[in-house]
N, C-alpha and C positions, 0 to 999 in steps of 0.2 A: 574398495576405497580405503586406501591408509589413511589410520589416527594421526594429525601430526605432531602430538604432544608424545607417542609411542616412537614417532621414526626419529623425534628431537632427540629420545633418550636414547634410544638406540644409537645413534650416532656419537653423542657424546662417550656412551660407556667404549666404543669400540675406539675411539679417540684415546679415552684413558687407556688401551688395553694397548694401542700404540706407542705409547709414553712411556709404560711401563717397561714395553719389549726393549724402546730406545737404550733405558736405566741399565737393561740388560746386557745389550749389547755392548756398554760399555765397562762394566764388569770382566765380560767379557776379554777387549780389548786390552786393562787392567791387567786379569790375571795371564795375558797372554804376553806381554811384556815384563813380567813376574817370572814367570818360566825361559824368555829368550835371556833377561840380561842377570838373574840369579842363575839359572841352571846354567843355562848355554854358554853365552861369554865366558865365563871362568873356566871353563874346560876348552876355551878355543888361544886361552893370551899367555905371554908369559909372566908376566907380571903380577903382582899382588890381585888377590880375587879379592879379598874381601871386600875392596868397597862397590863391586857386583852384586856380590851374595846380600853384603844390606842391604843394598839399591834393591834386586827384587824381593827381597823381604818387604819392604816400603809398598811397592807394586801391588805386592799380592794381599797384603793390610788394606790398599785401599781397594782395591777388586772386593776384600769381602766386606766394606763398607759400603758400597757402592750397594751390592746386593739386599746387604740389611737394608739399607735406605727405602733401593727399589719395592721391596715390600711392605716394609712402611707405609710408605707413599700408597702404593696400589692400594692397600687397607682401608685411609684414609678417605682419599677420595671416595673411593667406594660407599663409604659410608657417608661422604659429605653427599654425591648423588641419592643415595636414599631419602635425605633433608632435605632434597633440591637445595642444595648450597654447595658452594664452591670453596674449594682446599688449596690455599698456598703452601708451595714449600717454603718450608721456617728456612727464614734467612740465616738460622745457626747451621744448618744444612749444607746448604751453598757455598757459605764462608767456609765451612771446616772440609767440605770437598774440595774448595777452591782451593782452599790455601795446601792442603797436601798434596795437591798435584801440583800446585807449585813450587814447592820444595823439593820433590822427588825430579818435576824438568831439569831446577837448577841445579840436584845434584847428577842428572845424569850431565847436564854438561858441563860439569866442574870436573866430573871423573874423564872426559871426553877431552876435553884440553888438558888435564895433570897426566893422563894416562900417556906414557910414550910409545 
């Protein structure tokens, strides 16, 4: 006979551990976009690389914020689960990931229309 207060938690931590993997995967993504349009592009155009090589400088900044976060996070909860309580992510979090991946979109498509 399963506990169900055992298979609750269990399901919840394996939930967080999905969430976490997500944070990862986007890192992931991050730093892999960091590498095509800093490394790769400039070695593929004629034209000015530099604002490639920031672009994925930018990329790869937030790929390792992303990861610091993701750990964070995982920490966090983890420990809010031991409380039995529940962890939001701080909305300075969200805003400050939001907003630089917003800035690095617009400037990849600033470089994408100036670039000829």
């Amino acid at each position: 006979m399963n506990d169900p207060d055992v298979d609750v938690t269990r399901r919840t931590r394996l939930a967080a551990e999905r969430t976490w993997l997500a944070w990862w995967r986007s890192g992931l993504t991050a730093s892999t976009a960091a590498l095509a349009v800093g490394g790769l592009v400039p070695q593929l155009i004629d034209g000015s690389r530099t604002p490639y090589i920031v672009l994925g400088c930018g990329y790869a900044l937030l790929a390792a914020a992303v990861f610091v976060a993701a750990g964070l996070r995982r920490v966090n909860v983890a420990r809010a689960l031991e409380r039995g309580e529940y962890q939001e992510v701080g909305e300075g979090v969200v805003w400050g990931l939001s907003f630089v991946a917003l800035v690095l979109a617009l400037g990849t498509l600033a470089i994408i229309i100036i670039q000829p």
